[in-house]
N, CA, C and O atoms as a Maestro MAE file, in Angstrom:
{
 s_m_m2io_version
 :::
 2.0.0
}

f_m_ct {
 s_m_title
 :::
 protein
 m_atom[348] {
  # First column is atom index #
  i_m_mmod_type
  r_m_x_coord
  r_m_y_coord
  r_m_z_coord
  i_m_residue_number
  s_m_chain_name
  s_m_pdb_residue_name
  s_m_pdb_atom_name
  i_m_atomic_number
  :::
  1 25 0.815 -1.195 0.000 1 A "UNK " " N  " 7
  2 3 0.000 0.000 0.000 1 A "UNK " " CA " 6
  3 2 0.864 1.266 0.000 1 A "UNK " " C  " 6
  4 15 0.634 2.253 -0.699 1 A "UNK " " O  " 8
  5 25 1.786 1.144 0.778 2 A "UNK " " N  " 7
  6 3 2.978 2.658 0.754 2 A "UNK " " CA " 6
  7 2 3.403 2.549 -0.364 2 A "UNK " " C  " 6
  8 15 3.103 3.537 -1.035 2 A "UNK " " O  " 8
  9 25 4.436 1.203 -1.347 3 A "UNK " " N  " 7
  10 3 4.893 1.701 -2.189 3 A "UNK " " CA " 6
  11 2 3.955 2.689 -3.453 3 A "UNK " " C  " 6
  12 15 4.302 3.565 -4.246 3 A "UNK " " O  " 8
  13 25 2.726 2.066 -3.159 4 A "UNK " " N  " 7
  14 3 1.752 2.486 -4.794 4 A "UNK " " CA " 6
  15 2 1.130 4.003 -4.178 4 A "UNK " " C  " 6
  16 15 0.369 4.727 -4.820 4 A "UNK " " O  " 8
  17 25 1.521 4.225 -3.117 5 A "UNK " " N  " 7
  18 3 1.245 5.540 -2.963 5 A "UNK " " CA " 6
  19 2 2.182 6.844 -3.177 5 A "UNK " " C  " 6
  20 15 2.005 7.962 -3.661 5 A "UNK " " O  " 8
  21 25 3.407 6.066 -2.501 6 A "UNK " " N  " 7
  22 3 5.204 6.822 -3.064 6 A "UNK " " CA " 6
  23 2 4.983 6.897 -4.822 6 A "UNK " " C  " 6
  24 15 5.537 7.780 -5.477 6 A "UNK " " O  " 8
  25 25 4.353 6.149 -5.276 7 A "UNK " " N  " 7
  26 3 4.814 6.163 -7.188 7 A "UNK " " CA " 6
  27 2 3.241 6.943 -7.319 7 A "UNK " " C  " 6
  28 15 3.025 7.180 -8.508 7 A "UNK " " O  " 8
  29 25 2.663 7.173 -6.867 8 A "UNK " " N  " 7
  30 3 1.665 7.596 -7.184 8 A "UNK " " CA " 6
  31 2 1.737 9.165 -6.999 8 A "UNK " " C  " 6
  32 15 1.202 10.159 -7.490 8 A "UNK " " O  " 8
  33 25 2.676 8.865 -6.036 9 A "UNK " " N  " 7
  34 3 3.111 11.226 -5.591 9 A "UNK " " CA " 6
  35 2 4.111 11.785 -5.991 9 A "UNK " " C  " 6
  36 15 4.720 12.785 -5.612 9 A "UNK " " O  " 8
  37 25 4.376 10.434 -7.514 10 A "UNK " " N  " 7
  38 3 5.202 11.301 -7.778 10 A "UNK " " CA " 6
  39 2 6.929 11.213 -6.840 10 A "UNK " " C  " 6
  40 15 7.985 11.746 -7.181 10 A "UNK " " O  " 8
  41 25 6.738 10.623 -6.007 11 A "UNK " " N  " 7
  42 3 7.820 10.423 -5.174 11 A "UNK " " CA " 6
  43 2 9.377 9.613 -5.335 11 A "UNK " " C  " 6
  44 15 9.061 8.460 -5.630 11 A "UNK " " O  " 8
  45 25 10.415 9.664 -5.296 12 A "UNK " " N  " 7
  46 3 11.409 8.400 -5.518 12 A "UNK " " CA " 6
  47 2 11.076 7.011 -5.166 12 A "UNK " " C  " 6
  48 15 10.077 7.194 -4.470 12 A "UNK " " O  " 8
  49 25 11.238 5.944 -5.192 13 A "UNK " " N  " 7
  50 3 11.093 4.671 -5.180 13 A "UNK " " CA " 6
  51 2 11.559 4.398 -3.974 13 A "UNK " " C  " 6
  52 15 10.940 3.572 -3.303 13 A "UNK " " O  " 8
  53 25 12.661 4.980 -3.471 14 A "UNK " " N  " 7
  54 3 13.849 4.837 -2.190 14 A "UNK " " CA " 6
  55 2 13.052 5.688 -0.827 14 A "UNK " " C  " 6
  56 15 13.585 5.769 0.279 14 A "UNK " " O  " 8
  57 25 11.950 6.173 -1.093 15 A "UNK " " N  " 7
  58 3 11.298 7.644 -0.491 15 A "UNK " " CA " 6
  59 2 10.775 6.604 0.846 15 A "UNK " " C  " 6
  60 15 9.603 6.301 0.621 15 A "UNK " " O  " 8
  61 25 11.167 6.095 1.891 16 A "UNK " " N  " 7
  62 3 11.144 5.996 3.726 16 A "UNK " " CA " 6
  63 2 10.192 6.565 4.244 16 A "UNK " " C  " 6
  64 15 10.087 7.760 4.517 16 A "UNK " " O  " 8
  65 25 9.265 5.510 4.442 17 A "UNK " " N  " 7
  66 3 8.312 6.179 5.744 17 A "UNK " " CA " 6
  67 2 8.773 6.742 6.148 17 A "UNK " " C  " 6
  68 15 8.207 7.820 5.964 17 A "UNK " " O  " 8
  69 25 10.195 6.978 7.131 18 A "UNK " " N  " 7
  70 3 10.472 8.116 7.963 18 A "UNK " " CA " 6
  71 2 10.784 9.092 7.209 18 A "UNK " " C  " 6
  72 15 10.772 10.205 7.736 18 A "UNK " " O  " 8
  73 25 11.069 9.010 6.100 19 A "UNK " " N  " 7
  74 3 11.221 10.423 5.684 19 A "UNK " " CA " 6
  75 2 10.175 11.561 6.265 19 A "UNK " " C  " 6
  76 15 10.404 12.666 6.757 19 A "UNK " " O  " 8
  77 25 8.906 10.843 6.010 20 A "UNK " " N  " 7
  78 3 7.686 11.446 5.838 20 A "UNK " " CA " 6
  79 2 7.660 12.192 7.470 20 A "UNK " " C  " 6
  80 15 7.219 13.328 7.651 20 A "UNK " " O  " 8
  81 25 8.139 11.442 8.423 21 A "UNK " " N  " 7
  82 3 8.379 12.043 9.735 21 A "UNK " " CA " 6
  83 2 9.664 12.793 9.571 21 A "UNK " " C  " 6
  84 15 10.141 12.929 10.698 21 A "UNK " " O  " 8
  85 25 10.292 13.237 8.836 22 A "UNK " " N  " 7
  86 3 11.241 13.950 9.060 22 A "UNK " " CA " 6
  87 2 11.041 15.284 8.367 22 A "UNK " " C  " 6
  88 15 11.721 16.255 8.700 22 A "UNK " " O  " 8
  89 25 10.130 15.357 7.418 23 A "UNK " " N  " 7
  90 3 9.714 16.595 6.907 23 A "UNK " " CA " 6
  91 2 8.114 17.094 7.838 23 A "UNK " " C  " 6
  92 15 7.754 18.271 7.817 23 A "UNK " " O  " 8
  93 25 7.488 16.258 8.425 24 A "UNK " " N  " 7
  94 3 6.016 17.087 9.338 24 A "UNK " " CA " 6
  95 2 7.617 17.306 10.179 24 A "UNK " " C  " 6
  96 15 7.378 18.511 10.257 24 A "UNK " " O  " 8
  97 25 8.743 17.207 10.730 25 A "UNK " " N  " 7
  98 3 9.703 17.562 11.798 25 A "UNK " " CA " 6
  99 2 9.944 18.869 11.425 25 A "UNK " " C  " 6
  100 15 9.731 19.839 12.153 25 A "UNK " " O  " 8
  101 25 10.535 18.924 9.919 26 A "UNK " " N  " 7
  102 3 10.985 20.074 8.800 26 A "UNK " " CA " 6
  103 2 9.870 21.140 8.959 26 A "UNK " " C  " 6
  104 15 10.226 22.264 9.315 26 A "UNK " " O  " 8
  105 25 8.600 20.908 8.738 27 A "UNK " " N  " 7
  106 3 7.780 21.660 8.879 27 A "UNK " " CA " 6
  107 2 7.264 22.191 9.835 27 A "UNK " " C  " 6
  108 15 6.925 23.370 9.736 27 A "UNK " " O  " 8
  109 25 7.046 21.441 11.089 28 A "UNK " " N  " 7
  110 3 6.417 21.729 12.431 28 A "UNK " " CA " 6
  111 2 7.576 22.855 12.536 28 A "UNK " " C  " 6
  112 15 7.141 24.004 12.614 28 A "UNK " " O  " 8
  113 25 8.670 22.740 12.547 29 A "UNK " " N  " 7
  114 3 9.697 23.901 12.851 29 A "UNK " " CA " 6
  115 2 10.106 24.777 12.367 29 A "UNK " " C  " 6
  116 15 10.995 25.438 12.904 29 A "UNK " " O  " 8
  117 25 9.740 24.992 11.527 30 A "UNK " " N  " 7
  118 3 9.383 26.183 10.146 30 A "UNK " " CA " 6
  119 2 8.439 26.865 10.669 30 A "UNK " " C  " 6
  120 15 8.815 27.985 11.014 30 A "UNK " " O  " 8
  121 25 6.756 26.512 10.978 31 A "UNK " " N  " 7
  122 3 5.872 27.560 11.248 31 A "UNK " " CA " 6
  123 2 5.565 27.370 12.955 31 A "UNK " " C  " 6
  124 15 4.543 27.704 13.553 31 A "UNK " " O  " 8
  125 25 6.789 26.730 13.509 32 A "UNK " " N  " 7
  126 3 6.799 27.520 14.877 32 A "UNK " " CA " 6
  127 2 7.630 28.412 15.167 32 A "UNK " " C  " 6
  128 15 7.396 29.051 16.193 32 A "UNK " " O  " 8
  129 25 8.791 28.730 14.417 33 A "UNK " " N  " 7
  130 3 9.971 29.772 14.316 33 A "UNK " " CA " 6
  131 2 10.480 28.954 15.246 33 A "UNK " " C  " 6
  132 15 10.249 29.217 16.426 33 A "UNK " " O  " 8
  133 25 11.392 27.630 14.846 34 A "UNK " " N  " 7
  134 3 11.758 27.084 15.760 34 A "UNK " " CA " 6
  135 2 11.977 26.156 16.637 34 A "UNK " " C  " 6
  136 15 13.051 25.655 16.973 34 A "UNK " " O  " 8
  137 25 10.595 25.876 17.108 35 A "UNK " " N  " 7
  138 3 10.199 25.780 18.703 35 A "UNK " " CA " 6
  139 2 10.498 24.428 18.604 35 A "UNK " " C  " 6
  140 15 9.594 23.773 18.085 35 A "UNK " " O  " 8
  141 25 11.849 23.577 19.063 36 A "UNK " " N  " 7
  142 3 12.508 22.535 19.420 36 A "UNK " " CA " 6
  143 2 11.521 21.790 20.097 36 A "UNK " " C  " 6
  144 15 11.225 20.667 19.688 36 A "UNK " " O  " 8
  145 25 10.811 22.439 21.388 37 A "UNK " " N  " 7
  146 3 9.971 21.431 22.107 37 A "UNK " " CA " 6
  147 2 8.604 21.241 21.467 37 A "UNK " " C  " 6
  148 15 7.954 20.283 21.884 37 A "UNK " " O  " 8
  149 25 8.036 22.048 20.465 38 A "UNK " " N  " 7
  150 3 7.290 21.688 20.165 38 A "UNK " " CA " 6
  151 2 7.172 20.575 19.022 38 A "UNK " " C  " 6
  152 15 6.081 20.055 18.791 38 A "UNK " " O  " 8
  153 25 8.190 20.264 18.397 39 A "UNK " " N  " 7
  154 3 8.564 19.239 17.545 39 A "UNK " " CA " 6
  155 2 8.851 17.813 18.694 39 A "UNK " " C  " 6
  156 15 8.396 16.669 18.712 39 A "UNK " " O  " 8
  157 25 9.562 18.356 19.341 40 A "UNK " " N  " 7
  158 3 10.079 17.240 20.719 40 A "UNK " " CA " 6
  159 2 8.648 16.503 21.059 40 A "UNK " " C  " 6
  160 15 8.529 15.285 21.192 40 A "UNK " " O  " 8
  161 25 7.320 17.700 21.202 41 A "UNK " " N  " 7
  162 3 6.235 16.476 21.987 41 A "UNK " " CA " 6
  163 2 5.537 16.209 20.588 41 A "UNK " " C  " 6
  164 15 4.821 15.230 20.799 41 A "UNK " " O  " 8
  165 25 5.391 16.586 19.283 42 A "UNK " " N  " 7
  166 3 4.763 16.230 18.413 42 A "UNK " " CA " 6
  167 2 5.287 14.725 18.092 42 A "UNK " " C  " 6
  168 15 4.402 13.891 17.899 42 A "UNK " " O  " 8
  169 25 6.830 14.236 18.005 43 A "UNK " " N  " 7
  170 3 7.736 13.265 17.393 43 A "UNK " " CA " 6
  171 2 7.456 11.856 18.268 43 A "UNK " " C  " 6
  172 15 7.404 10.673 17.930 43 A "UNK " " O  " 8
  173 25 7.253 12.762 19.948 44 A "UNK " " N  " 7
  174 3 7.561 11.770 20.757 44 A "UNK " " CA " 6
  175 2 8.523 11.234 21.582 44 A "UNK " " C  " 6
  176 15 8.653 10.160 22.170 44 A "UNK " " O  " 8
  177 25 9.311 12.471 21.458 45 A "UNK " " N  " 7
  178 3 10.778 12.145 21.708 45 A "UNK " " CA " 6
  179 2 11.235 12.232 23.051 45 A "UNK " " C  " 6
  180 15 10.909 13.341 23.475 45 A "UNK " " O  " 8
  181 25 11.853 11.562 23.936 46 A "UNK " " N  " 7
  182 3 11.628 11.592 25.520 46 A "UNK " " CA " 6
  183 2 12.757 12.683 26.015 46 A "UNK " " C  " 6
  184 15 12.539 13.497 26.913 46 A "UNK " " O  " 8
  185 25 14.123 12.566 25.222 47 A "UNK " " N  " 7
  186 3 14.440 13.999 25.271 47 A "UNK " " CA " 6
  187 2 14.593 15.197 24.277 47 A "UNK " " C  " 6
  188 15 14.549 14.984 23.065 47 A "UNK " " O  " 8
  189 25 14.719 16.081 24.632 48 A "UNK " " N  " 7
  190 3 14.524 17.463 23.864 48 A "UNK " " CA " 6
  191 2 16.379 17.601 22.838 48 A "UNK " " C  " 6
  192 15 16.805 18.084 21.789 48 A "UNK " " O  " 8
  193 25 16.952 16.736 24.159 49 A "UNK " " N  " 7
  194 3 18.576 16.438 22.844 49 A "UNK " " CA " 6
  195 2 18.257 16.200 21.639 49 A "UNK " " C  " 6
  196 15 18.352 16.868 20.609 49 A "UNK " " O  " 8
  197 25 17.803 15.007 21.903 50 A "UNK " " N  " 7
  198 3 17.409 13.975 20.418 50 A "UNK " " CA " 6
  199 2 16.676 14.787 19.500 50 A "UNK " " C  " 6
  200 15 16.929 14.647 18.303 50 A "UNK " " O  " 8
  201 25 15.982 15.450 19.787 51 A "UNK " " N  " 7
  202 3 15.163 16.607 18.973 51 A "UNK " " CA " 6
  203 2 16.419 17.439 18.430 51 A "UNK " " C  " 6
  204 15 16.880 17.319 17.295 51 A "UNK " " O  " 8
  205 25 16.875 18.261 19.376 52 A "UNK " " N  " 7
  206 3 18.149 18.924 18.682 52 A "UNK " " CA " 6
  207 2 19.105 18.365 17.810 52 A "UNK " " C  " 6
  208 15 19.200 18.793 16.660 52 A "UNK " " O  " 8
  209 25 19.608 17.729 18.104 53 A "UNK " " N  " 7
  210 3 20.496 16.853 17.662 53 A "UNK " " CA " 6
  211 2 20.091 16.140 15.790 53 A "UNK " " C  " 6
  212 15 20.757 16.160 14.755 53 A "UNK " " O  " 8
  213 25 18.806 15.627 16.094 54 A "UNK " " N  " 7
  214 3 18.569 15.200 14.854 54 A "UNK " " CA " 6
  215 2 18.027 16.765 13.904 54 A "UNK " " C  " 6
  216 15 18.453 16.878 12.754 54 A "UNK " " O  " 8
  217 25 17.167 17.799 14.440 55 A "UNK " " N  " 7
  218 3 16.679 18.150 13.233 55 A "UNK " " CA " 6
  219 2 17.375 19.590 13.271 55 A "UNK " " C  " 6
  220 15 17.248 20.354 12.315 55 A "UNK " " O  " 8
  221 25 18.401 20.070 14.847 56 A "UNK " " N  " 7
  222 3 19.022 21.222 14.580 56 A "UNK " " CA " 6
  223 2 19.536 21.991 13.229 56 A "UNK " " C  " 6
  224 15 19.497 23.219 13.151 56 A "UNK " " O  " 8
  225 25 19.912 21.342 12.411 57 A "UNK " " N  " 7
  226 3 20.555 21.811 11.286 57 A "UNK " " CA " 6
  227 2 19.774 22.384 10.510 57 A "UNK " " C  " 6
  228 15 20.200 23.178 9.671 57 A "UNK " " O  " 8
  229 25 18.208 22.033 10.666 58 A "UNK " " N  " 7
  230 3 17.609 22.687 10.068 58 A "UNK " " CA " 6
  231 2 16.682 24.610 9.853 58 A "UNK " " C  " 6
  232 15 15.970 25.287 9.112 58 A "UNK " " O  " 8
  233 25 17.562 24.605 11.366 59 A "UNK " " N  " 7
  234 3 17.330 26.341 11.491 59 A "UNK " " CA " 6
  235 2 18.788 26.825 12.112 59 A "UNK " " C  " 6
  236 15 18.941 27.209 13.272 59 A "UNK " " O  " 8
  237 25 19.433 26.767 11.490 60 A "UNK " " N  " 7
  238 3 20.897 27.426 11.757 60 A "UNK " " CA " 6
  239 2 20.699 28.959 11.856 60 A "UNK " " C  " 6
  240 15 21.664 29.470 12.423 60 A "UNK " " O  " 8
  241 25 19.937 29.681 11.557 61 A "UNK " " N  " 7
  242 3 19.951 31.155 11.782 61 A "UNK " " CA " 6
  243 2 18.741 31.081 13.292 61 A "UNK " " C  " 6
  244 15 18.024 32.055 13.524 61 A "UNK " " O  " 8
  245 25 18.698 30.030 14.031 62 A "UNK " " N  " 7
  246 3 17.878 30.597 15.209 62 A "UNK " " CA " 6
  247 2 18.158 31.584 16.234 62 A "UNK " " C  " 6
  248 15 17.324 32.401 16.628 62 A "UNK " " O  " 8
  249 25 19.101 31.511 16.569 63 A "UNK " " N  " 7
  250 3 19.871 32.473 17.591 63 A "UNK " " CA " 6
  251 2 20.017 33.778 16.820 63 A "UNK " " C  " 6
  252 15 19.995 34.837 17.448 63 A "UNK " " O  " 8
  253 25 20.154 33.769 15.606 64 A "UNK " " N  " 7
  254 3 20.110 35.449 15.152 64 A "UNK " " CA " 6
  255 2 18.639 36.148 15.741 64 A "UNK " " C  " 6
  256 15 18.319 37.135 16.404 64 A "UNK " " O  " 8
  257 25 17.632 34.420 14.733 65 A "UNK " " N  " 7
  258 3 16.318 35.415 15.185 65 A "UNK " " CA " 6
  259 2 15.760 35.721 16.572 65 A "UNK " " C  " 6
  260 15 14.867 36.432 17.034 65 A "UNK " " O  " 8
  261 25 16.698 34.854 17.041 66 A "UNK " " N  " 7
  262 3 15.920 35.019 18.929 66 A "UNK " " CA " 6
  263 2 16.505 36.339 18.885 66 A "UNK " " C  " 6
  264 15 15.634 37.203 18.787 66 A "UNK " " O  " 8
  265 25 17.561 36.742 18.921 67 A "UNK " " N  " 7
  266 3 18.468 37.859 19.286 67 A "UNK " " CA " 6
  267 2 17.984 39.404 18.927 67 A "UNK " " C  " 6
  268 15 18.036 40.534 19.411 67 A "UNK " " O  " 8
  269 25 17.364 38.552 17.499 68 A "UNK " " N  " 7
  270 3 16.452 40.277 16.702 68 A "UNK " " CA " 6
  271 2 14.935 40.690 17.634 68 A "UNK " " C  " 6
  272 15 14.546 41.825 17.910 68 A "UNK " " O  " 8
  273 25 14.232 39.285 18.009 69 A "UNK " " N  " 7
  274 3 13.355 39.205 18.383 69 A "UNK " " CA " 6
  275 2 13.287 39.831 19.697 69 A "UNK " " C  " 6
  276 15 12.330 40.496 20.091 69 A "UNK " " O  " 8
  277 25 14.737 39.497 20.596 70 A "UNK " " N  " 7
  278 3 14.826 40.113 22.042 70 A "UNK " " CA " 6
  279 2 15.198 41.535 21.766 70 A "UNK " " C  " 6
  280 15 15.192 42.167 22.823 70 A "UNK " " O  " 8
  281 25 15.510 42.248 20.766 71 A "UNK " " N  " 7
  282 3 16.088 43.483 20.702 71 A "UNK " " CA " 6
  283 2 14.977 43.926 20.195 71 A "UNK " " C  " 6
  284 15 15.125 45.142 20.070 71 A "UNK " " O  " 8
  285 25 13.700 43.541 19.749 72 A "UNK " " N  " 7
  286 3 12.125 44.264 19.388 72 A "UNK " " CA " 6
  287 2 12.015 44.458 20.916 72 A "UNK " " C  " 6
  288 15 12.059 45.585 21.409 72 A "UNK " " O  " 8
  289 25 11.855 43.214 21.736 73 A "UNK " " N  " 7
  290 3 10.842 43.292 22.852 73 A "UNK " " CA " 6
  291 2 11.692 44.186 24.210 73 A "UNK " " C  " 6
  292 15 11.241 44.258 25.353 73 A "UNK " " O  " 8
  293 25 12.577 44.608 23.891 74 A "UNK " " N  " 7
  294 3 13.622 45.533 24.722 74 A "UNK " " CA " 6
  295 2 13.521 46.931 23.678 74 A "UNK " " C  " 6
  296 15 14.032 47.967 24.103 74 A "UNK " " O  " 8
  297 25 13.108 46.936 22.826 75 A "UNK " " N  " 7
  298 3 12.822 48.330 21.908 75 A "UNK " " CA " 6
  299 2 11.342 48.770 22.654 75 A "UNK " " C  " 6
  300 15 11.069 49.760 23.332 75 A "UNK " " O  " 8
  301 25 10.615 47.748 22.284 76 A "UNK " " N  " 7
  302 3 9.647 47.993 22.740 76 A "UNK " " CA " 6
  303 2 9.133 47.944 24.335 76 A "UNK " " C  " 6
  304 15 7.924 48.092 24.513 76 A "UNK " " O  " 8
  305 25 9.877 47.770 25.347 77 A "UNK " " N  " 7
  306 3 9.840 47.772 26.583 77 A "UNK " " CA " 6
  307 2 9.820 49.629 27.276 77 A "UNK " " C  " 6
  308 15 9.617 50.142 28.377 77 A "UNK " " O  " 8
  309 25 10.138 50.093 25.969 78 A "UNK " " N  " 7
  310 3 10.592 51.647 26.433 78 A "UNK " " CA " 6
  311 2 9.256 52.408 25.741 78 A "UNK " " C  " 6
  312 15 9.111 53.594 26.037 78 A "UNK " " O  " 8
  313 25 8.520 51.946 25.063 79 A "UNK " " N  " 7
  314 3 7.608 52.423 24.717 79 A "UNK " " CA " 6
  315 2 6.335 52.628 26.054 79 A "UNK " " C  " 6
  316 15 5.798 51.605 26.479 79 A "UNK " " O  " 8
  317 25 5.908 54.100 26.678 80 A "UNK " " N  " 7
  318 3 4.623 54.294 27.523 80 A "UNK " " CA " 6
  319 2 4.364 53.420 27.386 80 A "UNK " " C  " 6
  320 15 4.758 52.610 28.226 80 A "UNK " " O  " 8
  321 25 3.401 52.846 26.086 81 A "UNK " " N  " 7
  322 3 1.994 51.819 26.356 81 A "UNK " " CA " 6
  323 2 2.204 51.161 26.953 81 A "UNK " " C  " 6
  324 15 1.523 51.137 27.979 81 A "UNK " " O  " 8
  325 25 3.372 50.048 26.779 82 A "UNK " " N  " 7
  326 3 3.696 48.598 27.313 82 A "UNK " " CA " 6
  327 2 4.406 49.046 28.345 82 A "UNK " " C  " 6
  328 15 4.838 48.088 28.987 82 A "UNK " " O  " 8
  329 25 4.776 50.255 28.872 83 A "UNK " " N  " 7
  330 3 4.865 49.902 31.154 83 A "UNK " " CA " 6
  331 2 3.986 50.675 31.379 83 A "UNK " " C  " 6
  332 15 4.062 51.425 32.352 83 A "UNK " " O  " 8
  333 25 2.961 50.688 30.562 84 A "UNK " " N  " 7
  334 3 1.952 51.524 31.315 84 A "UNK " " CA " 6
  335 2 1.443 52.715 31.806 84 A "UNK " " C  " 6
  336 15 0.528 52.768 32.627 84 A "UNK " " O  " 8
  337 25 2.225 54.035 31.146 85 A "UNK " " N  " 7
  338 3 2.344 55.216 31.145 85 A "UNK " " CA " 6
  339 2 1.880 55.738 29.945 85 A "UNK " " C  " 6
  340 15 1.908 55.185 28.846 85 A "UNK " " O  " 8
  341 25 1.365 57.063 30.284 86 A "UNK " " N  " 7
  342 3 1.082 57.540 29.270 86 A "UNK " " CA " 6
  343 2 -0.485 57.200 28.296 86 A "UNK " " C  " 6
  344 15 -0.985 57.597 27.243 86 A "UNK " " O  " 8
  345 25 -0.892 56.042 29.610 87 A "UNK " " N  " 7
  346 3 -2.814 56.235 28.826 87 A "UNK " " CA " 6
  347 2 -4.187 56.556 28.889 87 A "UNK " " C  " 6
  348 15 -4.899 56.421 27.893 87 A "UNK " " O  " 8
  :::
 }
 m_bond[347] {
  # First column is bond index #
  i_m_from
  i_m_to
  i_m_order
  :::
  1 1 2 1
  2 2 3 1
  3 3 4 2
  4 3 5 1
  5 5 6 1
  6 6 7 1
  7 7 8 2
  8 7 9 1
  9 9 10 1
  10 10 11 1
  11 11 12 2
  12 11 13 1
  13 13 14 1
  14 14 15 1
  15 15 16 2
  16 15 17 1
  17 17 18 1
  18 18 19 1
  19 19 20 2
  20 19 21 1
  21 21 22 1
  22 22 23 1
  23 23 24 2
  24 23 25 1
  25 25 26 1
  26 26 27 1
  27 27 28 2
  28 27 29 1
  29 29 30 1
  30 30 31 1
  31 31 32 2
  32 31 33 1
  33 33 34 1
  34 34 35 1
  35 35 36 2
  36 35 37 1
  37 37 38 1
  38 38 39 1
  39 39 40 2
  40 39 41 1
  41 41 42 1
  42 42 43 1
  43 43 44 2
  44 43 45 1
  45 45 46 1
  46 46 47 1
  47 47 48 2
  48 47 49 1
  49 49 50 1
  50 50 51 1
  51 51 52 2
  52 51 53 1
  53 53 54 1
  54 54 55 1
  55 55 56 2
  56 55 57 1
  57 57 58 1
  58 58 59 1
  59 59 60 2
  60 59 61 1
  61 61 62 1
  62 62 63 1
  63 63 64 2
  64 63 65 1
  65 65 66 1
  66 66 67 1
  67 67 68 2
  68 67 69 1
  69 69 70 1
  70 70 71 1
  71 71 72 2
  72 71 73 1
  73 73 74 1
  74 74 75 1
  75 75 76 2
  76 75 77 1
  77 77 78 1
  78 78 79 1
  79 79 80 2
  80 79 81 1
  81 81 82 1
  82 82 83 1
  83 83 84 2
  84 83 85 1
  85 85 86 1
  86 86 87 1
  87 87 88 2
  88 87 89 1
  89 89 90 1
  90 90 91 1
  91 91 92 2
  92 91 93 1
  93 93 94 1
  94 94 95 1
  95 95 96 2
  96 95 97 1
  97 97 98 1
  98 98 99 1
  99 99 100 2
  100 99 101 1
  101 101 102 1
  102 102 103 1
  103 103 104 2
  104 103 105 1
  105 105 106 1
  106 106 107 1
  107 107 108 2
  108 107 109 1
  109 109 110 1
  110 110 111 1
  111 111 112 2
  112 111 113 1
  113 113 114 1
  114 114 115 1
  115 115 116 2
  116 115 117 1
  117 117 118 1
  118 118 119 1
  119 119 120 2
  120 119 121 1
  121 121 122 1
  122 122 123 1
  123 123 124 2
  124 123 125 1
  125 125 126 1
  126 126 127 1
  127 127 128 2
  128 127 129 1
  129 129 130 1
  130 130 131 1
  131 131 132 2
  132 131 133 1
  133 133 134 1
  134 134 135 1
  135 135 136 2
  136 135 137 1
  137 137 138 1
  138 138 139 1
  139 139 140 2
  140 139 141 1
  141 141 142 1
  142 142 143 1
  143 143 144 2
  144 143 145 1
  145 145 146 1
  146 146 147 1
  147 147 148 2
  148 147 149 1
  149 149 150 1
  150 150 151 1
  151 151 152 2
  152 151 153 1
  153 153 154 1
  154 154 155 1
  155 155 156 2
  156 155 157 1
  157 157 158 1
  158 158 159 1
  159 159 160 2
  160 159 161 1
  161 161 162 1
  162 162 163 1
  163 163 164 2
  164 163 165 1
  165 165 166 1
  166 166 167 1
  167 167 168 2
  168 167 169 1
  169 169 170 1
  170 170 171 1
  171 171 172 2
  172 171 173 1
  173 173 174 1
  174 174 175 1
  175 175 176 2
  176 175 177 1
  177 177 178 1
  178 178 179 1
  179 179 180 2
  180 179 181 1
  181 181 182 1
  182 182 183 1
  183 183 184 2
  184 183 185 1
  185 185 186 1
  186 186 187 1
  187 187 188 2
  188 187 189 1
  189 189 190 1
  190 190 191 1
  191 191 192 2
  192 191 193 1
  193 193 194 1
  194 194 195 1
  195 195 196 2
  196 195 197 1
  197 197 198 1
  198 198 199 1
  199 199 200 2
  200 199 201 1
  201 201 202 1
  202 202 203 1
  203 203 204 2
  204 203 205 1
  205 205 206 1
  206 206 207 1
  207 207 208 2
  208 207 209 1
  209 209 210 1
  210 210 211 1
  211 211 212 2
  212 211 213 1
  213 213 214 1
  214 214 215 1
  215 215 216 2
  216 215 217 1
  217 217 218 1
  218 218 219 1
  219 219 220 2
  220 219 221 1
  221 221 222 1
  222 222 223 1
  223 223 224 2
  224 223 225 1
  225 225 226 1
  226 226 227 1
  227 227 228 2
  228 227 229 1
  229 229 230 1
  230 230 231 1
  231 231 232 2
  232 231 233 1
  233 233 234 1
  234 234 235 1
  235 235 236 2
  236 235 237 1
  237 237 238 1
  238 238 239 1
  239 239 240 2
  240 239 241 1
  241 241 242 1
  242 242 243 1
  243 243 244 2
  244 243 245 1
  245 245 246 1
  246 246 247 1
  247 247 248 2
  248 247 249 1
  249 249 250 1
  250 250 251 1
  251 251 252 2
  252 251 253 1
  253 253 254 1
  254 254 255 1
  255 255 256 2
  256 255 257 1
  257 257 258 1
  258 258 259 1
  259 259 260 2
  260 259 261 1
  261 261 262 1
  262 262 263 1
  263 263 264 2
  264 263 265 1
  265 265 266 1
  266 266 267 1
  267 267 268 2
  268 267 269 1
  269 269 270 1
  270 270 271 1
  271 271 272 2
  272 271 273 1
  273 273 274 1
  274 274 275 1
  275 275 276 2
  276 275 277 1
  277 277 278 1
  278 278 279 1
  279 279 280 2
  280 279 281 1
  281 281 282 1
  282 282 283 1
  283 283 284 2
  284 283 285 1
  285 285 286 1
  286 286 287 1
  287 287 288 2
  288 287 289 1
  289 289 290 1
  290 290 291 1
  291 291 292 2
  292 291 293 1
  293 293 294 1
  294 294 295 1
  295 295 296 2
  296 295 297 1
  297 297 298 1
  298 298 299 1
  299 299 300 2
  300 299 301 1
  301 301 302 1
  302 302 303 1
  303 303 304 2
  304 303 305 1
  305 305 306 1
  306 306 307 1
  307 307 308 2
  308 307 309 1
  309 309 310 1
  310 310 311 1
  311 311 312 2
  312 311 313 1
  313 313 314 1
  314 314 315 1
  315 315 316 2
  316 315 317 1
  317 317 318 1
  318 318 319 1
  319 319 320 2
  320 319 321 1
  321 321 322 1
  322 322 323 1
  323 323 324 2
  324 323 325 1
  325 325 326 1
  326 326 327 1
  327 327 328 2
  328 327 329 1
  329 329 330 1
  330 330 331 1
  331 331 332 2
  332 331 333 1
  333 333 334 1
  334 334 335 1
  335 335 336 2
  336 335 337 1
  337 337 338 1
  338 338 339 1
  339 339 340 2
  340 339 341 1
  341 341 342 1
  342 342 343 1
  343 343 344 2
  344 343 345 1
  345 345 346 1
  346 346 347 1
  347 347 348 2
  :::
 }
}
């Protein structure tokens, strides 16, 4: 039943059930910006290493974006609205 579905999508012949778990991995971490643990409890994985470890490579610019992301929310920490002044 898998193979006639792999030739049916169009897929390689060689194309691994796990592949198929390794791209919802690819993806879950794409539209979480990230989020290691949230791939970690989707996979099943008992530690959060094994998560790193296997699919880290696939967001090598994370730490930039945390870094841009903490320098919004420290931009924006000085803004009235958000401590509460000024409404």
């Amino acid at each position: 039943m898998y193979k006639p579905a792999v030739a049916a999508a169009g897929l390689p012949a060689d194309f691994r059930f796990h592949d198929l778990r390794h791209t919802c991995a690819s993806l879950t971490l794409s539209v979480s910006g990230g989020n290691f643990y949230r791939v970690k409890e989707r996979l099943g994985h008992a530690d959060i290493q094994t998560t790193v470890n296997t699919y880290g490579h696939l967001v090598p610019h994370a730490d930039e974006a945390i870094a841009r992301s903490l320098s919004k929310l420290f931009e924006a920490a000085d803004s009235p609205k958000i401590c509460g002044r000024g409404d």
